[in-house]
N, C-alpha and C positions, 0 to 999 in steps of 0.2 A: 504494500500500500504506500503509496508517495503521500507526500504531505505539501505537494507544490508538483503541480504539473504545467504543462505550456503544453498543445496541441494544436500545431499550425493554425499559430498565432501571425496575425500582420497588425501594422496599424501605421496610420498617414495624416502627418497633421496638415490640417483645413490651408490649403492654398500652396501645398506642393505637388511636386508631378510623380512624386516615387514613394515607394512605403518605406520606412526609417525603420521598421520591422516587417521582414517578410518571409512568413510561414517556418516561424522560430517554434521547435518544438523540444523540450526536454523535460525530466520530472526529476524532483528530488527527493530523496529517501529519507527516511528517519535516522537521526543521526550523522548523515553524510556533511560534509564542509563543501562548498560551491563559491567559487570567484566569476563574479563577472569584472571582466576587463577589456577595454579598447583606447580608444584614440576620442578624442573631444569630438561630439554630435554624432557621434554612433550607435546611440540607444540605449545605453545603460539605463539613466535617468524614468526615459519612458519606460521601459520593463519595469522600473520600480512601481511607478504611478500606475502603470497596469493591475501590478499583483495588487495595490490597495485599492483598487477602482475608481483613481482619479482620471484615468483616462479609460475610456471603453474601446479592445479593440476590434480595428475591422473586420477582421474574419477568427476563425477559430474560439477555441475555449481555454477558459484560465478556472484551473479545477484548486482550491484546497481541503484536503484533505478528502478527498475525491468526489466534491460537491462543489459545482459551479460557483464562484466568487459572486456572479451573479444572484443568488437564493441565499447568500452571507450576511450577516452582518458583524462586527466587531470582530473580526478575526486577526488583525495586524494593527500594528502603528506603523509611522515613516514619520521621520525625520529627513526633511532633504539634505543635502550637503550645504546649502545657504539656505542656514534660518532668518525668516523675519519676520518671525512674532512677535520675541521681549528681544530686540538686538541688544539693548543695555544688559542681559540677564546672564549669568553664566551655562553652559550648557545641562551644570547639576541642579541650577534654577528652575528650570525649567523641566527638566525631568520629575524633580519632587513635586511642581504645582499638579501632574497630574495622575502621583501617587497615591494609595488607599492609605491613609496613616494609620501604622500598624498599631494592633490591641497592645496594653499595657499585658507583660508578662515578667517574669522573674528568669528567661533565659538569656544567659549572657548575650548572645547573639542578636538580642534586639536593640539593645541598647543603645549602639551605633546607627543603628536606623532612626533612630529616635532621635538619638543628639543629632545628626547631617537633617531631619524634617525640621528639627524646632528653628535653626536657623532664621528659615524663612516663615516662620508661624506667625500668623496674626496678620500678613501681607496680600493684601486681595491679590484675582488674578490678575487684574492693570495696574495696579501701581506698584514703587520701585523698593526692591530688597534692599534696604542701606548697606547690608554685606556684599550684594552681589552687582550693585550699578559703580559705575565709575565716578567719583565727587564730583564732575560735574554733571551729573543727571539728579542726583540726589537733593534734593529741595528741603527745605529747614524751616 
């Protein structure tokens, strides 16, 4: 059973003459490690936006867990490689805002989750982390 498949997949964004993916097929396994790598504007980016569904492609099917992406909901995050949502934020910033803040327990192991969330506690999702903005974003 794959946990990420591609079956001749394309996909062509609105106002070119060629598909940027065309009839890309492969699946990945549980457990297995996958690189994709190329050269700037060769599709990386789109595959990604594909497997979360920010781009729909032209032809074929994008299965997870061998159920159409399509009939999915919540099944991945992404993060692009330029964020800009909190640009003042640090990238741990922004990962904690949309963390579940773990139960109070007596295992060691929490504890650091706990001290890395308080950080930014009590900090709505728009305004600025005095720990994590650079002094000149930080207003007083």
């Amino acid at each position: 059973m794959s946990i990420l498949r591609f079956d001749n997949v394309s996909y062509q964004y609105p106002g070119e003459d060629f598909d940027i993916i065309d009839g890309l097929s492969f699946s990945v396994e549980p457990g297995s490690f996958h690189c994709i790598v190329g050269v700037s504007g060769c599709g990386k980016s789109t595959i990604f936006r594909m497997i979360n569904g920010l781009l729909p492609p032209k032809a074929g099917t994008i299965s997870v867990n061998e159920k159409p992406i399509t009939v999915r909901e919540h099944y991945c995050g992404y993060m692009p490689q330029k964020d800009m949502l909190f640009p003042w934020r640090t990238i741990v910033c922004i990962a904690l805002l949309f963390m579940p803040t773990p139960a109070p327990s007596s295992s060691r192991n929490s504890v650091p989750a706990l001290a890395v969330r308080s950080h930014c506690s009590g900090v709505s999702t728009l305004s600025v982390c005095a720990q994590c903005a650079p002094a000149s974003k930080v207003s007083t």
